[in-house]
C-alpha positions as CSV (number, residue, x, y, z in Angstrom):
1,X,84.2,108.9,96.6
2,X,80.8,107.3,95.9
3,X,80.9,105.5,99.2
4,X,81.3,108.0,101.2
5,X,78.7,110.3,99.5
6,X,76.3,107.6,99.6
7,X,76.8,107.1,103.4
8,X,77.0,111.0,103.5
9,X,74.1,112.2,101.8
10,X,71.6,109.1,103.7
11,X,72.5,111.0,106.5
12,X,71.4,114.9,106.7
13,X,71.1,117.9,103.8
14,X,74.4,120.3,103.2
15,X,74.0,122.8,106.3
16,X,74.1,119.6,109.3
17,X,76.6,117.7,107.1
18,X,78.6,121.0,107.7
19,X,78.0,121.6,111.2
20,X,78.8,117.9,111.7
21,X,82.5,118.1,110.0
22,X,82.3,122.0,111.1
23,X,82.7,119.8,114.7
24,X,86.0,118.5,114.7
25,X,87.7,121.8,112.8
26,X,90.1,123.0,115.2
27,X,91.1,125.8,113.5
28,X,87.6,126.8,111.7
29,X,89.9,126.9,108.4
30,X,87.2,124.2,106.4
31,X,89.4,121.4,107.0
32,X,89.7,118.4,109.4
33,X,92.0,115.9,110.4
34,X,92.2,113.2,108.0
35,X,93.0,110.7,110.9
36,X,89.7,112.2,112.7
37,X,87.7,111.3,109.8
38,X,89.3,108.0,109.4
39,X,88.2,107.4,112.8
40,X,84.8,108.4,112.5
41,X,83.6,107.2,109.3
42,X,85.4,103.2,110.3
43,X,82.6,103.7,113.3
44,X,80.0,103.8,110.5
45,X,81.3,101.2,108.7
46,X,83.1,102.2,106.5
47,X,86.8,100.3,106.2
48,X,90.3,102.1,106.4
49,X,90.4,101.8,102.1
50,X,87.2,103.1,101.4
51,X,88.3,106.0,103.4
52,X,91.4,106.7,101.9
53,X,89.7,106.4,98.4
54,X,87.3,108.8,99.3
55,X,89.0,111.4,100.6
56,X,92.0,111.3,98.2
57,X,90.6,114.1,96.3
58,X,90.0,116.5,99.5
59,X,93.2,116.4,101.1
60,X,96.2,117.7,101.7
61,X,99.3,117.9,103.7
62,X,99.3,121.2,105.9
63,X,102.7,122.2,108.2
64,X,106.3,122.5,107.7
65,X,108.0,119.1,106.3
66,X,107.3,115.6,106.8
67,X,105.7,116.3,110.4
68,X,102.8,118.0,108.7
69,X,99.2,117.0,109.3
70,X,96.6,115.6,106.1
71,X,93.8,117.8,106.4
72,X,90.2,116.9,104.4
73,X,88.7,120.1,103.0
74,X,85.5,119.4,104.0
75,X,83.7,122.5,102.8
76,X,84.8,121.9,99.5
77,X,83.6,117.8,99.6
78,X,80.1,118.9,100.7
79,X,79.8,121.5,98.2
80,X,80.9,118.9,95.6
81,X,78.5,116.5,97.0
82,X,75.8,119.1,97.4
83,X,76.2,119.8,93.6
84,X,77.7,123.6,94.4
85,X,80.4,124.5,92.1
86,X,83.3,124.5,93.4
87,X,85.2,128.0,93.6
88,X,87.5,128.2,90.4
89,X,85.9,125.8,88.2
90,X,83.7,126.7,85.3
């Protein structure tokens, strides 16, 4: 997680780091493909571990059965990273 975040927040502030994920969302549901990412961040570096460490925490499996799709929740990892609380906790 602290890899990607340092990588992340180097970059831009919250609202381009969301346009810039808000770029691959297919469905405009807040997520992204997890092998979309993984593609992405190993152009900037960052190896195939890393990734999977990082997003651990944002993702999820979304469709019916094994054939389902991981999916980062990217609004909720910026809003994390951006120091927002995140809805539901206190």
């Amino acid at each position: 997680m602290t890899t990607l975040t340092s990588h992340l927040n180097n970059l831009a502030p919250r609202d381009d780091l969301l346009a810039a994920f808000a770029a691959f969302d297919e469905t405009d549901d807040g997520t992204v493909d997890v092998s979309l990412l993984k593609d992405a961040l190993a152009g900037m570096g960052m190896s195939g571990d890393d990734v999977d460490r990082a997003t651990k925490a944002f993702s999820s499996r979304k469709g019916l059965g094994q054939g389902g799709t991981e999916k980062f929740r990217y609004k909720e990892f910026v809003d994390m990273i951006a120091g927002k609380p995140l809805e539901g906790s206190h």
